[in-house]
C-alpha positions in Angstrom: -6.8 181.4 9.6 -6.9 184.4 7.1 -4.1 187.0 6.5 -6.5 189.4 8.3 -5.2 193.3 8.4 -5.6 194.9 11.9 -7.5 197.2 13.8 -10.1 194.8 13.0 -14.1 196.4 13.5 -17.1 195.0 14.7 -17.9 191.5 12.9 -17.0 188.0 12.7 -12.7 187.2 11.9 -10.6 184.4 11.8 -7.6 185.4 13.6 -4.6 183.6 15.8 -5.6 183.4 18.7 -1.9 185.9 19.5 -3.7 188.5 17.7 -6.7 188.1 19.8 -5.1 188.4 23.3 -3.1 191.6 21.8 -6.2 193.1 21.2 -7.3 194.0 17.5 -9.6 196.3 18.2 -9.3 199.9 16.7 -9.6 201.2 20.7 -8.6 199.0 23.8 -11.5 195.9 24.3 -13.0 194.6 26.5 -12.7 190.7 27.3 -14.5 187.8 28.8 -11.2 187.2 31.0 -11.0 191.6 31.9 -14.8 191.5 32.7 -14.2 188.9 35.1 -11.6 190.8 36.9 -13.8 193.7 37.0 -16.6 191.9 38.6 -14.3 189.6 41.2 -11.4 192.6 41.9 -11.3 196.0 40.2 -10.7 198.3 37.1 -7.6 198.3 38.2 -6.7 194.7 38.1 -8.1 194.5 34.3 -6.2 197.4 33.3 -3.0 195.4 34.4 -3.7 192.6 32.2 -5.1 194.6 30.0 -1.9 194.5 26.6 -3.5 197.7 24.9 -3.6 200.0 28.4 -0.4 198.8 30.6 2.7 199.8 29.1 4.2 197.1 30.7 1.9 194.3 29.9 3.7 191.2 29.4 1.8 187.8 28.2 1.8 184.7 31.1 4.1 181.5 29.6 4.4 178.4 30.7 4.9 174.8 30.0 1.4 173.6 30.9 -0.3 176.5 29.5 1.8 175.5 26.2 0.5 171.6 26.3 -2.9 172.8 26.6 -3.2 175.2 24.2 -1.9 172.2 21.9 -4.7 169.7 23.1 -7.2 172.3 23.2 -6.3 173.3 18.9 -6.0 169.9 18.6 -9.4 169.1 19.8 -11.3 172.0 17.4 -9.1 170.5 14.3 -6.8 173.8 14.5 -3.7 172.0 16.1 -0.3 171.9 14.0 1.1 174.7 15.0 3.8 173.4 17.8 6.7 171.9 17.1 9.4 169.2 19.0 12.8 170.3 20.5 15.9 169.2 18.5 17.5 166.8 20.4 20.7 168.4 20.4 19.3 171.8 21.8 18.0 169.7 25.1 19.9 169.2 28.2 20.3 165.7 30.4 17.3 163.6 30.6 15.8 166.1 28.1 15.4 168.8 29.8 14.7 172.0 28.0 16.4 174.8 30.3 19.8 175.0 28.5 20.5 177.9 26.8 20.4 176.2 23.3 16.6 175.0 24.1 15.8 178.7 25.7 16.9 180.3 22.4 15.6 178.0 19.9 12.0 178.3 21.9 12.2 182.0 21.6 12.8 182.0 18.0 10.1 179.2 17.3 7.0 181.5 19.4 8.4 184.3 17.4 7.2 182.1 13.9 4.0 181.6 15.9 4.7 178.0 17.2 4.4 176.2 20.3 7.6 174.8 21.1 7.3 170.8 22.8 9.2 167.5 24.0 8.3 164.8 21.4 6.8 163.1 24.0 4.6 166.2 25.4 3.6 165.7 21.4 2.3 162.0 21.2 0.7 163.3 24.6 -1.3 165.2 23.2 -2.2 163.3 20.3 -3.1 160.6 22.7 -5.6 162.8 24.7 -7.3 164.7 21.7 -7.7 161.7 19.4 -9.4 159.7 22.5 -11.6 162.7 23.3 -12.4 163.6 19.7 -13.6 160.1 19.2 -15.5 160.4 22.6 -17.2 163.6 21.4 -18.2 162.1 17.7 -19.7 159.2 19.5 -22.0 161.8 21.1 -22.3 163.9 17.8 -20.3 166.7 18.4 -17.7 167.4 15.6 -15.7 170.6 15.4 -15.4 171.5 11.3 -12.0 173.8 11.6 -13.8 176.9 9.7 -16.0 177.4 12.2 -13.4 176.9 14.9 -11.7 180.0 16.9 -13.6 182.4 15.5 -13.6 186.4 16.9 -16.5 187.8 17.6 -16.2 192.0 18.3 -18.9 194.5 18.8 -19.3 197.9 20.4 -21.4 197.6 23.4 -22.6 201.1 25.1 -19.4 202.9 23.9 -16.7 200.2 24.1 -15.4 197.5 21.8 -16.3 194.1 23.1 -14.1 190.6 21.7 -14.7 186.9 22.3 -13.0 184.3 20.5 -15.3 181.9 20.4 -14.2 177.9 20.2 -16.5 177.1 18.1 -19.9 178.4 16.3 -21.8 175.9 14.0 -22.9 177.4 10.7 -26.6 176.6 11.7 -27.8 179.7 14.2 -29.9 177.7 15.8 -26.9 175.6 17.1 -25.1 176.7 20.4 -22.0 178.3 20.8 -18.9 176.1 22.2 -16.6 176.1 25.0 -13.7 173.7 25.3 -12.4 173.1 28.8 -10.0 170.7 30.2 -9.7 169.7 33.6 -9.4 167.4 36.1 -12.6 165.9 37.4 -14.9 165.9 34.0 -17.9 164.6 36.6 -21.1 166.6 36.3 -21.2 167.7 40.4 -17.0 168.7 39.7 -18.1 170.5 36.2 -20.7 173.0 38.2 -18.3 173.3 40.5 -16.2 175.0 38.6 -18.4 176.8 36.7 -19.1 178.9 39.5 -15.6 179.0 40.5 -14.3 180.4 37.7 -17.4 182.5 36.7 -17.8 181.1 33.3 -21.6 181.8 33.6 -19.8 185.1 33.2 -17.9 184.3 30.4 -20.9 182.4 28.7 -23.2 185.7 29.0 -20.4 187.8 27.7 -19.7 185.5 24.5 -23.3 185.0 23.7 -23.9 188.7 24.5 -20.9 189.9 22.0 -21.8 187.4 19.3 -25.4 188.5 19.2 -24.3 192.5 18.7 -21.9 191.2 16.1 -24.2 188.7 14.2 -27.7 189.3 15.4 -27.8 186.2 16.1 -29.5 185.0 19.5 -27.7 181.6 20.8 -27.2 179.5 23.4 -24.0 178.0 24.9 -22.7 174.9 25.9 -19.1 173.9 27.7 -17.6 170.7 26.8 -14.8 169.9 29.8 -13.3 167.2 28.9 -10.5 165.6 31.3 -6.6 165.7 31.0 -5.5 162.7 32.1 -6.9 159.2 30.9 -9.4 157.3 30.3 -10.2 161.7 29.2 -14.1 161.6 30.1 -16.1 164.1 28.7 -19.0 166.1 29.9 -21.5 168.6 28.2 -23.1 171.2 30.4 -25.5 173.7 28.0 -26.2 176.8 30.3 -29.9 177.6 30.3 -31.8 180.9 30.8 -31.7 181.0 34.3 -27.7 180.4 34.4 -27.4 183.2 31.5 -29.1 185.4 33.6 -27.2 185.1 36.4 -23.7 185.4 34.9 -25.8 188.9 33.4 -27.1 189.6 37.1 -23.6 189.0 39.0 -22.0 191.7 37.1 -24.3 194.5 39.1 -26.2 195.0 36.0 -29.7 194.7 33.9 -29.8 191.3 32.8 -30.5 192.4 29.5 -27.5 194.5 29.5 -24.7 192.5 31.3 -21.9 193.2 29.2 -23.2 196.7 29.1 -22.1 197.2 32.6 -19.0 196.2 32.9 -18.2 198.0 29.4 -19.4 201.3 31.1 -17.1 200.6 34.2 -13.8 200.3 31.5 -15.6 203.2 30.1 -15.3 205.6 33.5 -12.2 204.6 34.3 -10.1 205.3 31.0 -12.3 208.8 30.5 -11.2 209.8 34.3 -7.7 207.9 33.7 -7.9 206.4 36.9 -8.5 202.5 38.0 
């Protein structure tokens, strides 16, 4: 990750992925994860999550989310940034809700690391070393350089970001998406897909890369499972699927992102959501 300086313009950057979710934009951006609550709630919903436009934004934390952003960095050969409680700092059975643990989590985030048991730690170098070796057998790697990289454009008017898991030098390789979950099984996999609109999120990464590269690609999920024997499945969205994560945002489907950056558009000039 480079020592970047902030606003960042439109582009290609290699930013924490903290960065990122603050927004580095010059003017508030728009996101896969705000688009989505456009399209599924309202304005209104993205401009509370939004960190740039609600005062009172704060960031969600939690103990899973913190174990799998560690397997998930792990897995694109950008992990090494958590660390393991002192022992001395945990409670009985080594629990991490004393006071001691509290503060020395809140001053370890503040340095930029992810704060875990030792054993949350060989847990996740259990699960990314099998799934790594699961992916190289099918001959995906994940070189770090290319890993987590932001992708920001202006799209009709508004800044548009994706930080995208991973984009192979070669342009006529597909953009990644790493996913872990429950049920890696290909039936489960389109399943949640659709639940989670990531046919959404797929249009709007390929759609902001292309405005920030020129480059036209395609883009495959890998979900790989949490729990063991960690089975792995590879899902490459085609035209049709592209075009309806475009189509289910109310718009063109050659303008998807388009739409939904005019509605975050509307709503900031009128100041209403």
């Amino acid at each position: 990750m480079k020592d970047t300086p902030l606003p960042l313009g439109p582009g290609i950057h290699d930013i924490s992925a903290d960065a990122y979710h603050a927004d580095p934009c010059a003017t508030p951006s728009l996101s896969s994860t705000l688009a989505r609550l456009i399209l599924n709630r309202s304005p209104r919903h993205a401009w509370t999550a939004h960190p740039r436009l609600n005062p009172d934004y704060q960031g969600k934390e939690s103990k899973t989310f913190d174990i799998g952003r560690a397997a998930h960095r792990a897995v694109l050969s950008k992990g090494g940034d958590y660390v393991a409680y002192p022992e001395h700092v945990l409670g009985k059975g080594g629990a991490a809700s004393t006071a001691a643990a509290k503060e020395w989590a809140e001053e370890a985030r503040a340095r930029g690391w992810t704060p875990l048991k030792a054993d949350e730690i060989d847990a996740v170098h259990d699960m990314s070393g099998e799934i790594m070796g699961r992916l190289a057998a099918m001959g995906i790697t994940f070189p770090p350089a290319r890993s987590e990289l932001t992708a920001i454009a202006e799209i009709d008017g508004v800044m548009c970001r994706a930080m995208i898991d991973h984009a192979p030098e070669d342009p006529r390789q597909p953009l990644w998406d790493v996913k872990t979950t429950t049920d890696a099984s290909p039936a489960a996999v389109m399943r949640t897909i659709m639940a989670y609109n990531y046919d959404v999120q797929a249009a709007h990464y390929c759609e902001v890369w292309k405005a920030a590269t020129g480059e036209d690609r395609k883009f495959s999920f890998v979900f790989v499972e949490k729990d063991a024997p960690h089975e792995c499945c590879v899902i490459q969205l085609g035209g049709d699927s592209m075009a309806m994560g475009r189509k289910r945002t109310g718009s063109v489907p050659t303008h998807g992102v388009g739409g939904r950056a005019r509605s975050l558009r509307r709503s900031a000039a009128r100041g209403r959501w």
